[in-house]
Structures are given as structure tokens and as C-alpha cells.
ROKE-126320 format. One record per residue: x, y negated, z of N, C-alpha, C, O, CB in turn. Coordinates in steps of 0.1 Angstrom, whole numbers, plus 5000, padded with zeros to 4 digits. Glycine has a CB too. Layout:
BEGIN
XYZXYZXYZXYZXYZ...
This chain:
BEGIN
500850125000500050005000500949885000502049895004499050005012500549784997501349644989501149625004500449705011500649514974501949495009501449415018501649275017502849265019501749465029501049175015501149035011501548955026501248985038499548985004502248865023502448755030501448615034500948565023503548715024501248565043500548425044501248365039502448385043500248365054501048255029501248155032502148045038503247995036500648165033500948025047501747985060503048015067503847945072501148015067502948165065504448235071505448225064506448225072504548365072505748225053506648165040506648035040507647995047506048205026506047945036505947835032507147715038507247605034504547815035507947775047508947695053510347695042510947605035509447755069510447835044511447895034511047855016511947835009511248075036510347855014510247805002510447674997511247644987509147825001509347555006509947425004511247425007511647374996509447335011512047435014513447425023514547495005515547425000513447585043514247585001514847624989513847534976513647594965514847794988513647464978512947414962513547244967513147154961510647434960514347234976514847074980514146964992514346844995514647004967513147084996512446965008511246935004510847004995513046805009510346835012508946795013509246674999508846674988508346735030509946605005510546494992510746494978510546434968511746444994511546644981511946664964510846754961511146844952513646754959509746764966508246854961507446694958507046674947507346984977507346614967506746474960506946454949506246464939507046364963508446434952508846374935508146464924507446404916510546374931508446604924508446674915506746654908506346634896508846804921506046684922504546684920504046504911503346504901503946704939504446414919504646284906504946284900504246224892505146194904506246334892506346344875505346444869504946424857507846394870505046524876504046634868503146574868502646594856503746774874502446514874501246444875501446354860501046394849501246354891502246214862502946124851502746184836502146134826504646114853503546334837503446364826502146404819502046384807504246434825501246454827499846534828498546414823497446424816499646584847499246304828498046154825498546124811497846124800498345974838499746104812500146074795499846154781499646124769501746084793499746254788499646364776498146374774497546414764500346524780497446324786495646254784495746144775494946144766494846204799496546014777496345924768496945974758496045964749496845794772497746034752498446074736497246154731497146184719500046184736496346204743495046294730494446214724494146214712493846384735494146124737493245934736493745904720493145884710494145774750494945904722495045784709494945904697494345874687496945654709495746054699494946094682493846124683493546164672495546214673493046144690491446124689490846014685489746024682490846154701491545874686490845764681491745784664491245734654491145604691492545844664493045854649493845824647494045864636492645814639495145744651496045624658497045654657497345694668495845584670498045674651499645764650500545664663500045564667500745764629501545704667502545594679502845464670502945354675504545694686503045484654503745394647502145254648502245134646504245494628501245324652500245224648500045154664499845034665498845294639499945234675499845174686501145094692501045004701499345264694502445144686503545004688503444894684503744794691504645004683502744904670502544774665501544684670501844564670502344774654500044744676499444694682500044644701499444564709498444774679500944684702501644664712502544534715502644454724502244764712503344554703504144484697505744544709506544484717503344304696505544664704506544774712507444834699507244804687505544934721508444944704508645004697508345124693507645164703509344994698508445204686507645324685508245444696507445514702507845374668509645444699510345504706509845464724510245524734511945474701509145384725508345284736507345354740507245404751507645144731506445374725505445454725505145564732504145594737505445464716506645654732506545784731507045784744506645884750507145854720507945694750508145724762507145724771507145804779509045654766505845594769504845644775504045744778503545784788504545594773504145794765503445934761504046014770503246094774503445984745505346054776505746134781506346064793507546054796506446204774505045984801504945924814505745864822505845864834504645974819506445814811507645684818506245544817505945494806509545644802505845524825505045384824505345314838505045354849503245404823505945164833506545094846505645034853505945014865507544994845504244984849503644914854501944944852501644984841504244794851501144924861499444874852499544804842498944844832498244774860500144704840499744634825500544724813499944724802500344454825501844794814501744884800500544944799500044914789502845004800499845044809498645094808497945044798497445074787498145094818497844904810496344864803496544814787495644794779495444704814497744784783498344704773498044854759497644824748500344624777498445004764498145124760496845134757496545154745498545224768495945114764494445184768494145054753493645094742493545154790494344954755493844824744493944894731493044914723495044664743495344924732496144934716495045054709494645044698498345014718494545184718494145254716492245234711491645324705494645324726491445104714490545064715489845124729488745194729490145084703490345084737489945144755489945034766490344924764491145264762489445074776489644954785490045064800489445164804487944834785491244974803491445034816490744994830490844864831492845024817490245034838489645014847490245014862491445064860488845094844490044984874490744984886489545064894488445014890491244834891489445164903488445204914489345224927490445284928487645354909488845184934489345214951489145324954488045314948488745144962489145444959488845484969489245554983490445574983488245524966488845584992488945605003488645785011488645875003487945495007488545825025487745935026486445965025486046075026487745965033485645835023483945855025483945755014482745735013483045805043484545695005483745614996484545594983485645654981483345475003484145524974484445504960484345364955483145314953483645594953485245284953484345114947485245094936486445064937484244944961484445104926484845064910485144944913484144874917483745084897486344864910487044754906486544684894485944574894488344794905486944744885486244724871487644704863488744764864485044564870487244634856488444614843489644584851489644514861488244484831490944634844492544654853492744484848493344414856494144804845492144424833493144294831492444214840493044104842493244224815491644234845491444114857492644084869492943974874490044154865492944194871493544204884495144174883495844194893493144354889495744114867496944104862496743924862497643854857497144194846
């Protein structure tokens, strides 16, 4: 018969060999980064839109483009300046443990 481990009972040893609680943040943020970008790159060929056409609407470079796409984005306004190029509007929402409050449009808040 197999016998499995908790979890729990492991789980020291594991983080501790993968670099720490820290180097699991980080890790878990770029994966994340890359995971949102690769949502906006469907965004834009689903609007039809090649990188060569959203730089220009950018007034970026195409190599710009792509770094976004693969979730190098320094600030909300590349975003929101992306979400435009693409015909989109980026939005801001709060929330909390018990609530949710749509901000509304990100260029306000720039």
C-alpha cells in the first residue's frame, strides 16, 4: 500500500529547497505577470491587431510591444496606454475581505 504525506508535514522542506517564502513570491509574481500578458496578447489578436500595429498606436517599439506581452509592464499607465492601443479600456476596482468597489476607468486615476 502507497502511503502519502501531508502536506503540511513536507511543506517546510520543500519551500526551504525551492529558496524560501520570498523566492516563492517572486516566483509566484512573475508567473502571475506572465499569465495576465499572455491574456492581453490574446486581447489584441482577437481584436486583429499584430504588435507592429499596437506600437504604433503606442508610439513604442515593436520589441516594447512584446516585452509587454511577456509581462515586463513598469507601470498602470503602460497598461492602460496597451488596453487603448488595443481598442479597450482599463479599469481600477478595490477590493477587500467582505467587499468590492469598482473604481472605474484607470486614466482617471493618472
Amino acid at each position: 500500500m502507497t502511503s502519502f504525506k501531508k502536506w503540511s508535514d513536507v511543506r517546510e522542506e520543500h519551500i526551504e529547497r525551492a529558496g524560501g517564502e520570498q523566492a516563492l513570491a517572486e516566483t509566484r509574481g512573475m508567473i502571475e505577470a506572465y499569465v495576465h500578458a499572455w491574456h492581453l496578447a490574446e486581447r489584441r489578436k482577437n481584436a486583429g491587431l499584430t504588435q507592429s500595429d499596437v506600437a504604433e498606436k503606442m508610439c513604442v517599439t515593436k520589441m516594447r510591444v512584446s516585452q509587454i506581452e511577456n509581462g515586463d509592464v513598469t507601470s498602470v499607465e503602460v497598461l492602460v496606454r496597451y488596453v487603448e492601443a488595443i481598442g479597450g479600456r482599463l479599469e481600477l476596482t478595490a477590493t477587500s475581505d467582505d467587499s468590492t468597489y469598482r473604481m472605474g476607468d484607470a486614466t482617471a486615476a493618472m
